[in-house]
N, C-alpha and C positions, 0 to 999 in steps of 0.2 A: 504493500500500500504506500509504501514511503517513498519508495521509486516512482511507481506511480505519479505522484504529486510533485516530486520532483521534476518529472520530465515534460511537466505543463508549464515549468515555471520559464521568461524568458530570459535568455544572459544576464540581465541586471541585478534581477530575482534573485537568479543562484549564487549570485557574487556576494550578495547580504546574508542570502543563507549558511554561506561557508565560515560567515565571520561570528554568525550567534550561536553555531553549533558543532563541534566536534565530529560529533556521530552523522551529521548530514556534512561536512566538508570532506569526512572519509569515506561516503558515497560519492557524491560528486567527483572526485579523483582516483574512485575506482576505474580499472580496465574495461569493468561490466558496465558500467554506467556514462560512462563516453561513447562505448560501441554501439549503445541504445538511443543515446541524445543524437549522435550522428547520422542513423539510420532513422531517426523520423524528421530531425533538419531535411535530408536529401529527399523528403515527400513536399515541401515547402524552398524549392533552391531560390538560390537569390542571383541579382546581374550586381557584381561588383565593377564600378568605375574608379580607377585610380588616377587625379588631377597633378599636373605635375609640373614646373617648369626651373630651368636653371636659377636659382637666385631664390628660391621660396620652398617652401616644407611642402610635402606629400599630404592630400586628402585624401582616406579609403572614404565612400560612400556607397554603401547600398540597397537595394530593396528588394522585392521579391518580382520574381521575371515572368511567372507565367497567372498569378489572382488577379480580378480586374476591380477596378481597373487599372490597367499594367501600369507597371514603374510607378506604382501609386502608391503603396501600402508598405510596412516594414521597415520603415530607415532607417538607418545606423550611418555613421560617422564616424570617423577617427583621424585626428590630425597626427603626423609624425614627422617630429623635426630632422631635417637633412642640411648635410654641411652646404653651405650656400653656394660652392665654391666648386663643386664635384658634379661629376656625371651620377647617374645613379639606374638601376637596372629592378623590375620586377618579374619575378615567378609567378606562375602559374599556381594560382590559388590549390591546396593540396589538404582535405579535410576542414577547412576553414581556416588554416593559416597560409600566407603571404611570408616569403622571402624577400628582402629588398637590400640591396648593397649599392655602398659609393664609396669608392677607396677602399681602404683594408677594411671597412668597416662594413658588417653584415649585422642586421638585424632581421628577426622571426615575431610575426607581430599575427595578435587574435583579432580582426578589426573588428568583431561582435561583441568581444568582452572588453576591448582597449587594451590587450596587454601585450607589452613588450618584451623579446628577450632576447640582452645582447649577447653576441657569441667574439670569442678572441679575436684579434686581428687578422685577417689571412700571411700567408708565411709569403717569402718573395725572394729569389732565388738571386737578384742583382740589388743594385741602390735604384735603378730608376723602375719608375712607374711604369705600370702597364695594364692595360683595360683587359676588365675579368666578366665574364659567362658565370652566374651563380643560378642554379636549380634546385629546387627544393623536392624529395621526392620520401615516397612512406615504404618503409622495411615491414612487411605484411607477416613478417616471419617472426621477429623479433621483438616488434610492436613499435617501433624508434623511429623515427625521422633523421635525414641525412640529407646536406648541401653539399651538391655535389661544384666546386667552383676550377675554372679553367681559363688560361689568358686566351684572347677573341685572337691572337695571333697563332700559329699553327704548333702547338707543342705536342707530346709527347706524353707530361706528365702533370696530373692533376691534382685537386685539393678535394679532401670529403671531411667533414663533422659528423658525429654520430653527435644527435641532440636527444639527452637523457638515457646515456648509456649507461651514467651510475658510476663511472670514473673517473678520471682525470680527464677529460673533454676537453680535447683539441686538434688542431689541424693534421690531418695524416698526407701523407703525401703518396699517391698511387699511380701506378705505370698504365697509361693507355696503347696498345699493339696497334692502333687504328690512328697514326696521327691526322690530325683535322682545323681545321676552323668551324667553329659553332657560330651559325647566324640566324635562327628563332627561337624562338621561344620554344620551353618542353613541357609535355604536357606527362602526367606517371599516371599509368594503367596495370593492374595487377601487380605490383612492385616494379615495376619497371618505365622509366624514362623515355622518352622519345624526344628529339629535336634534329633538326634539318641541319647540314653541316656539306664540306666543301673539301678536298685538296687540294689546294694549291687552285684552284680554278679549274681543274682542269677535272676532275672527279666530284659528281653531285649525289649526296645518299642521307639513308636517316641511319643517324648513330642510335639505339639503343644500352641503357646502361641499367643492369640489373641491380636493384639497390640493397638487396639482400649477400649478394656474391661478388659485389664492387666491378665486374668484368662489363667490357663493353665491346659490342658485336654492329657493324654494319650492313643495313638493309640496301639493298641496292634501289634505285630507280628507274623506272620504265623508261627506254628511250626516249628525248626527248623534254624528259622534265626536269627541271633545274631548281636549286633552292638559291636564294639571293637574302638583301636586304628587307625586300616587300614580300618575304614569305613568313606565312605562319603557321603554328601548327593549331588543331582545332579539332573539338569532339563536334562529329558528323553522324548524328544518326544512330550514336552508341559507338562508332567506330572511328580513329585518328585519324586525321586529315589533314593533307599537306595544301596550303592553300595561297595560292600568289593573286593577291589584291581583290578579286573576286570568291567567285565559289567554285568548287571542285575537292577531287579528292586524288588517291595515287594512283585508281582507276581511271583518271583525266573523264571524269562526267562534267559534264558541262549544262549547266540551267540557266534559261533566258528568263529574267526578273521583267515582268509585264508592267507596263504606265511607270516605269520608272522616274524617265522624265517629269512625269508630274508631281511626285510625291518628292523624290532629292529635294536636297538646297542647293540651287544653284552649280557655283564652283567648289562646295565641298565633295570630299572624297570619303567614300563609306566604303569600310572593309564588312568581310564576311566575318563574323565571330562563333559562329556554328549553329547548330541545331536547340529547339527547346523542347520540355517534351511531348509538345504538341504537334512536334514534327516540321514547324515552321523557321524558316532560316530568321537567322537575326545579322542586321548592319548597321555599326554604329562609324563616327570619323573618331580620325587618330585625333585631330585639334579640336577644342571647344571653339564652336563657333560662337560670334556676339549673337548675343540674344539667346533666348531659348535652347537649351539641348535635349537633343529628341534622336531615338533610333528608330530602323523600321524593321518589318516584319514581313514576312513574306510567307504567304498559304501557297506551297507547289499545288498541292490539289483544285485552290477556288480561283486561284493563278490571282489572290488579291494581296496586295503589298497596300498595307496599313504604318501610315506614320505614329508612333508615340510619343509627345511630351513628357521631359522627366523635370516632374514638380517641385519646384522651389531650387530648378538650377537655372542661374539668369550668363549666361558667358562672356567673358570680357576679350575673349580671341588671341589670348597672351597662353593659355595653358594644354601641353597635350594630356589627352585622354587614354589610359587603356582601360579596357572592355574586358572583362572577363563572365563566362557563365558558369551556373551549377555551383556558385560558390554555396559553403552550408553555413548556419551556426555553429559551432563547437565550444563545447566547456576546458578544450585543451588551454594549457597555461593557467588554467587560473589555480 
Protein backbone atom coordinates (compact mmCIF):
# COMPACT_ATOMS: atom_id res chain seq x y z
CA UNK A 1 0.00 0.00 0.00
CA UNK A 2 2.95 2.20 0.70
CA UNK A 3 4.35 1.83 -2.64
CA UNK A 4 1.26 2.35 -3.94
CA UNK A 5 0.90 5.86 -2.65
CA UNK A 6 4.07 6.55 -3.34
CA UNK A 7 4.12 6.15 -6.87
CA UNK A 8 1.19 8.60 -7.28
CA UNK A 9 3.11 11.16 -5.70
CA UNK A 10 4.85 13.63 -8.30
CA UNK A 11 8.94 14.43 -8.06
CA UNK A 12 8.25 17.38 -5.78
CA UNK A 13 6.19 15.14 -3.48
CA UNK A 14 8.75 12.44 -3.04
CA UNK A 15 11.41 14.83 -2.46
CA UNK A 16 9.55 16.19 0.92
CA UNK A 17 8.69 12.60 1.51
CA UNK A 18 12.33 11.42 1.63
CA UNK A 19 13.12 14.31 4.06
CA UNK A 20 10.11 13.42 6.80
CA UNK A 21 10.62 9.80 6.61
CA UNK A 22 13.34 7.24 6.82
CA UNK A 23 11.33 4.27 6.04
CA UNK A 24 9.78 6.20 2.94
CA UNK A 25 13.29 7.66 1.79
CA UNK A 26 14.56 3.88 1.90
CA UNK A 27 11.76 3.04 -0.41
CA UNK A 28 12.05 5.77 -2.73
CA UNK A 29 15.84 4.74 -3.28
CA UNK A 30 15.18 1.28 -3.55
CA UNK A 31 16.04 -0.61 -6.96
CA UNK A 32 12.38 -1.96 -6.79
CA UNK A 33 10.81 1.34 -6.48
CA UNK A 34 12.71 3.31 -9.21
CA UNK A 35 12.02 0.32 -11.75
CA UNK A 36 8.30 0.88 -10.92
CA UNK A 37 8.40 4.90 -10.91
CA UNK A 38 10.02 4.58 -14.26
CA UNK A 39 7.90 2.09 -15.93
CA UNK A 40 4.75 4.05 -15.21
CA UNK A 41 6.72 7.61 -16.01
CA UNK A 42 7.30 5.96 -19.61
CA UNK A 43 3.11 5.52 -19.88
CA UNK A 44 3.15 9.49 -19.53
CA UNK A 45 6.61 10.41 -21.77
CA UNK A 46 7.46 13.90 -21.94
CA UNK A 47 9.24 16.21 -25.02
CA UNK A 48 12.35 17.62 -23.38
CA UNK A 49 13.78 21.06 -24.83
CA UNK A 50 17.08 22.14 -23.98
CA UNK A 51 17.61 26.22 -24.45
CA UNK A 52 21.20 27.04 -24.86
CA UNK A 53 23.54 29.78 -26.02
CA UNK A 54 27.25 30.79 -25.76
CA UNK A 55 27.50 33.39 -22.91
CA UNK A 56 24.36 32.10 -20.61
CA UNK A 57 23.25 28.81 -18.59
CA UNK A 58 21.38 25.90 -19.97
CA UNK A 59 17.35 25.76 -19.50
CA UNK A 60 15.81 21.92 -19.31
CA UNK A 61 12.11 22.44 -19.88
CA UNK A 62 9.54 20.17 -20.27
CA UNK A 63 6.11 18.74 -20.72
CA UNK A 64 4.22 15.83 -21.69
CA UNK A 65 4.23 15.07 -25.78
CA UNK A 66 1.47 13.05 -26.42
CA UNK A 67 -2.08 14.49 -23.51
CA UNK A 68 -3.98 17.28 -25.13
CA UNK A 69 -3.78 19.54 -25.34
CA UNK A 70 -0.06 18.88 -26.46
CA UNK A 71 2.98 20.70 -25.03
CA UNK A 72 0.30 21.96 -22.73
CA UNK A 73 0.23 20.06 -19.48
CA UNK A 74 3.35 18.99 -17.01
CA UNK A 75 6.06 21.43 -16.88
CA UNK A 76 9.08 21.37 -15.39
CA UNK A 77 12.17 23.49 -15.51
CA UNK A 78 15.51 23.50 -14.46
CA UNK A 79 18.08 26.06 -14.89
CA UNK A 80 21.99 24.81 -14.98
CA UNK A 81 24.77 27.10 -14.70
CA UNK A 82 27.46 26.72 -17.60
CA UNK A 83 30.99 28.23 -17.72
CA UNK A 84 30.03 31.35 -19.81
CA UNK A 85 33.07 30.97 -21.73
CA UNK A 86 32.99 27.05 -23.07
CA UNK A 87 31.21 25.11 -25.65
CA UNK A 88 29.14 22.69 -24.08
CA UNK A 89 27.48 19.35 -25.57
CA UNK A 90 24.10 17.28 -24.41
CA UNK A 91 23.17 13.46 -24.36
CA UNK A 92 20.52 12.00 -25.11
CA UNK A 93 18.07 11.83 -22.20
CA UNK A 94 18.72 8.15 -20.63
CA UNK A 95 15.87 7.18 -17.87
CA UNK A 96 15.34 10.73 -17.19
CA UNK A 97 18.79 11.87 -16.72
CA UNK A 98 20.67 14.38 -19.09
CA UNK A 99 24.51 14.39 -19.43
CA UNK A 100 25.95 17.68 -20.31
CA UNK A 101 29.63 18.74 -20.56
CA UNK A 102 31.90 21.91 -21.27
CA UNK A 103 35.52 21.54 -20.79
CA UNK A 104 36.61 18.95 -18.35
CA UNK A 105 33.75 19.45 -16.80
CA UNK A 106 30.61 16.89 -16.92
CA UNK A 107 27.78 17.07 -15.09
CA UNK A 108 24.57 14.21 -14.62
CA UNK A 109 21.41 16.20 -13.89
CA UNK A 110 17.48 14.98 -12.99
CA UNK A 111 15.69 17.80 -14.72
CA UNK A 112 12.30 16.57 -12.99
CA UNK A 113 13.73 16.53 -9.44
CA UNK A 114 16.50 19.49 -10.02
CA UNK A 115 19.23 17.51 -9.05
CA UNK A 116 22.76 17.65 -9.90
CA UNK A 117 25.76 15.43 -9.88
CA UNK A 118 29.17 16.58 -10.56
CA UNK A 119 31.54 13.92 -11.61
CA UNK A 120 35.75 14.42 -11.73
CA UNK A 121 37.21 16.40 -14.30
CA UNK A 122 37.84 14.37 -17.41
CA UNK A 123 41.79 13.06 -17.72
CA UNK A 124 43.67 14.69 -20.88
CA UNK A 125 46.54 13.14 -22.28
CA UNK A 126 48.48 16.60 -23.45
CA UNK A 127 48.32 20.45 -21.94
CA UNK A 128 46.10 21.72 -24.78
CA UNK A 129 42.43 21.55 -25.11
CA UNK A 130 40.53 19.41 -27.08
CA UNK A 131 36.65 19.08 -27.99
CA UNK A 132 35.15 15.85 -26.23
CA UNK A 133 31.90 13.56 -27.43
CA UNK A 134 30.39 12.61 -23.92
CA UNK A 135 27.34 9.95 -23.91
CA UNK A 136 25.57 8.85 -21.39
CA UNK A 137 24.35 5.22 -21.53
CA UNK A 138 22.48 2.47 -18.67
CA UNK A 139 24.42 -0.87 -17.68
CA UNK A 140 21.06 -3.01 -17.66
CA UNK A 141 23.22 -5.70 -16.01
CA UNK A 142 24.64 -4.12 -13.25
CA UNK A 143 22.15 -1.53 -12.77
CA UNK A 144 24.81 1.70 -13.11
CA UNK A 145 25.10 4.22 -15.50
CA UNK A 146 28.23 5.11 -17.50
CA UNK A 147 29.69 8.29 -19.70
CA UNK A 148 31.15 7.14 -22.14
CA UNK A 149 33.41 10.53 -23.36
CA UNK A 150 35.88 10.64 -26.44
CA UNK A 151 37.82 13.62 -28.38
CA UNK A 152 35.43 14.70 -31.66
CA UNK A 153 39.12 14.32 -33.23
CA UNK A 154 39.97 10.64 -34.48
CA UNK A 155 41.47 8.64 -31.42
CA UNK A 156 41.98 5.47 -30.40
CA UNK A 157 41.39 5.75 -26.99
CA UNK A 158 38.48 6.79 -24.66
CA UNK A 159 37.11 7.81 -21.35
CA UNK A 160 34.18 5.88 -19.24
CA UNK A 161 32.77 6.67 -15.56
CA UNK A 162 30.97 4.19 -13.98
CA UNK A 163 28.36 6.46 -11.88
CA UNK A 164 27.45 4.70 -8.40
CA UNK A 165 29.74 1.92 -8.67
CA UNK A 166 30.33 2.17 -4.92
CA UNK A 167 34.07 2.84 -5.27
CA UNK A 168 36.59 5.17 -5.84
CA UNK A 169 34.75 6.76 -9.05
CA UNK A 170 36.76 7.87 -11.72
CA UNK A 171 37.92 8.31 -15.16
CA UNK A 172 39.05 4.82 -16.66
CA UNK A 173 40.78 5.07 -19.70
CA UNK A 174 39.64 2.23 -22.52
CA UNK A 175 41.10 1.03 -25.97
CA UNK A 176 38.75 1.48 -28.97
CA UNK A 177 39.94 -1.40 -32.01
CA UNK A 178 37.46 0.91 -34.25
CA UNK A 179 39.24 4.26 -34.51
CA UNK A 180 36.79 7.17 -35.58
CA UNK A 181 35.40 10.54 -35.22
CA UNK A 182 31.98 10.74 -33.45
CA UNK A 183 29.54 13.23 -35.01
CA UNK A 184 25.79 12.64 -33.59
CA UNK A 185 24.23 12.35 -31.04
CA UNK A 186 23.76 8.59 -29.39
CA UNK A 187 20.82 7.29 -28.49
CA UNK A 188 21.37 3.49 -25.77
CA UNK A 189 18.86 0.74 -26.42
CA UNK A 190 19.14 -2.50 -24.58
CA UNK A 191 22.43 -1.48 -22.85
CA UNK A 192 23.92 -0.51 -25.63
CA UNK A 193 24.82 3.00 -27.43
CA UNK A 194 24.41 3.80 -30.89
CA UNK A 195 25.93 7.10 -32.71
CA UNK A 196 26.95 7.98 -36.21
CA UNK A 197 30.76 8.27 -36.74
CA UNK A 198 33.38 8.67 -39.63
CA UNK A 199 37.01 7.70 -40.74
CA UNK A 200 38.87 9.82 -41.80
CA UNK A 201 36.14 10.93 -44.32
CA UNK A 202 36.59 8.49 -46.09
CA UNK A 203 34.56 5.49 -44.19
CA UNK A 204 30.76 6.26 -42.83
CA UNK A 205 29.19 3.75 -40.08
CA UNK A 206 27.35 3.55 -36.72
CA UNK A 207 29.70 2.62 -33.87
CA UNK A 208 27.85 0.65 -31.23
CA UNK A 209 29.25 0.49 -27.64
CA UNK A 210 28.20 -2.13 -25.35
CA UNK A 211 27.91 -0.53 -21.96
CA UNK A 212 27.90 -3.41 -19.91
CA UNK A 213 31.32 -5.18 -21.63
CA UNK A 214 32.99 -1.47 -22.54
CA UNK A 215 33.73 -3.02 -26.24
CA UNK A 216 32.74 -1.31 -29.38
CA UNK A 217 31.64 -2.84 -32.60
CA UNK A 218 30.99 -1.16 -36.12
CA UNK A 219 27.75 -1.37 -38.19
CA UNK A 220 28.28 -0.62 -41.53
CA UNK A 221 26.12 1.48 -43.80
CA UNK A 222 24.18 0.87 -46.87
CA UNK A 223 25.67 2.24 -49.98
CA UNK A 224 25.26 5.40 -50.39
CA UNK A 225 24.59 6.95 -46.95
CA UNK A 226 26.67 9.04 -45.15
CA UNK A 227 26.78 10.54 -41.55
CA UNK A 228 27.88 14.21 -41.30
CA UNK A 229 27.37 17.37 -39.17
CA UNK A 230 23.30 17.55 -39.92
CA UNK A 231 22.92 13.87 -38.95
CA UNK A 232 21.10 12.46 -36.08
CA UNK A 233 20.21 9.74 -34.51
CA UNK A 234 16.51 9.11 -33.53
CA UNK A 235 13.89 6.59 -32.11
CA UNK A 236 11.65 5.76 -35.23
CA UNK A 237 8.86 3.63 -34.63
CA UNK A 238 10.43 1.72 -31.76
CA UNK A 239 13.52 1.39 -33.85
CA UNK A 240 17.16 3.72 -34.27
CA UNK A 241 17.28 5.88 -36.90
CA UNK A 242 19.82 7.59 -38.73
CA UNK A 243 18.55 10.73 -39.94
CA UNK A 244 20.05 13.64 -42.09
CA UNK A 245 17.99 16.88 -41.71
CA UNK A 246 14.67 15.23 -42.65
CA UNK A 247 13.01 11.90 -42.18
CA UNK A 248 14.27 8.56 -42.87
CA UNK A 249 16.00 5.63 -41.49
CA UNK A 250 19.03 3.16 -42.47
CA UNK A 251 16.42 1.59 -44.73
CA UNK A 252 16.62 5.08 -46.70
CA UNK A 253 12.54 5.20 -46.59
CA UNK A 254 11.69 8.35 -47.54
CA UNK A 255 8.17 10.22 -46.52
CA UNK A 256 6.80 13.24 -48.25
CA UNK A 257 5.30 15.73 -45.38
CA UNK A 258 1.81 17.06 -47.12
CA UNK A 259 0.96 21.33 -46.82
CA UNK A 260 4.11 21.74 -45.53
CA UNK A 261 4.57 24.98 -46.94
CA UNK A 262 1.67 26.14 -45.04
CA UNK A 263 2.07 25.08 -41.74
CA UNK A 264 6.41 25.82 -41.51
CA UNK A 265 7.70 29.26 -40.52
CA UNK A 266 8.85 30.71 -43.15
CA UNK A 267 12.81 30.45 -43.28
CA UNK A 268 13.06 28.36 -40.32
CA UNK A 269 14.57 24.89 -40.49
CA UNK A 270 12.74 21.82 -38.74
CA UNK A 271 14.51 18.74 -38.06
CA UNK A 272 12.96 15.40 -37.63
CA UNK A 273 13.02 14.25 -33.93
CA UNK A 274 11.32 10.82 -34.21
CA UNK A 275 8.20 9.01 -33.65
CA UNK A 276 5.60 9.60 -30.80
CA UNK A 277 3.41 6.82 -29.67
CA UNK A 278 0.83 7.75 -31.75
CA UNK A 279 2.88 6.90 -34.59
CA UNK A 280 3.10 10.54 -35.71
CA UNK A 281 6.48 12.10 -36.75
CA UNK A 282 7.44 15.00 -34.78
CA UNK A 283 9.76 18.51 -36.09
CA UNK A 284 10.92 20.94 -34.03
CA UNK A 285 14.18 23.94 -35.31
CA UNK A 286 17.45 23.80 -33.83
CA UNK A 287 17.03 27.80 -33.18
CA UNK A 288 14.40 29.58 -31.12
CA UNK A 289 12.66 31.59 -33.33
CA UNK A 290 11.39 35.35 -32.18
CA UNK A 291 8.19 34.91 -31.05
CA UNK A 292 6.29 31.81 -30.20
CA UNK A 293 7.90 28.37 -30.34
CA UNK A 294 5.94 25.79 -31.75
CA UNK A 295 6.77 22.17 -33.30
CA UNK A 296 4.80 20.06 -35.76
CA UNK A 297 3.35 16.93 -36.10
CA UNK A 298 2.70 14.95 -38.71
CA UNK A 299 -0.30 11.85 -39.16
CA UNK A 300 1.57 9.57 -42.14
CA UNK A 301 -1.92 7.98 -42.16
CA UNK A 302 -4.48 11.20 -42.30
CA UNK A 303 -1.40 12.74 -44.27
CA UNK A 304 -2.31 15.84 -41.62
CA UNK A 305 0.68 17.94 -40.39
CA UNK A 306 -0.77 19.88 -37.32
CA UNK A 307 1.34 22.97 -35.81
CA UNK A 308 1.65 23.04 -31.93
CA UNK A 309 2.36 26.10 -29.61
CA UNK A 310 4.57 25.49 -26.72
CA UNK A 311 2.91 27.75 -23.98
CA UNK A 312 4.42 30.26 -22.05
CA UNK A 313 7.76 30.18 -24.52
CA UNK A 314 7.99 33.64 -26.15
CA UNK A 315 11.60 33.43 -28.26
CA UNK A 316 14.17 36.12 -28.41
CA UNK A 317 16.13 34.24 -31.72
CA UNK A 318 19.45 34.45 -29.79
CA UNK A 319 19.02 30.64 -28.21
CA UNK A 320 19.45 27.06 -29.86
CA UNK A 321 17.13 24.50 -29.00
CA UNK A 322 17.56 20.62 -28.77
CA UNK A 323 14.52 18.43 -28.90
CA UNK A 324 14.59 15.48 -27.24
CA UNK A 325 11.41 12.75 -26.95
CA UNK A 326 10.23 9.99 -24.51
CA UNK A 327 12.11 11.65 -21.85
CA UNK A 328 10.44 10.05 -18.35
CA UNK A 329 10.23 11.38 -14.70
CA UNK A 330 12.65 9.41 -12.40
CA UNK A 331 13.40 9.49 -8.61
CA UNK A 332 17.08 8.67 -9.62
CA UNK A 333 19.47 11.12 -7.76
CA UNK A 334 17.42 12.09 -5.32
Amino acid sequence: MQVEILLRMPLKTLAKAICVSKKWASTIRSKHFKDLYLLQSAKRPRALFVYFAIGSDALLRSVYQEEKPLFSSGQQQMLVSIDREADYVFSHPVRGLVCLQWGAKTVICNPGARKILTLPEIQKRTVADWGTAAYLGYDEVTDVYKVLCMRVQEAKECQVFTVGSGGDESWRWIICKHPHTPLTNAICKGGVLYYGAWYRDEKHFIVSFNVTSEEFNVIDLPEGIKTDAYSNMVNYNGEIALVNETAGNWRTNRIEVHHWEEESAGDLTFCFRGTVGTGELVFTPDYEPQGPFFVLYYDTVTKKLTRVEIQGVAGTGDHMVRTFLDHVDSPLLM
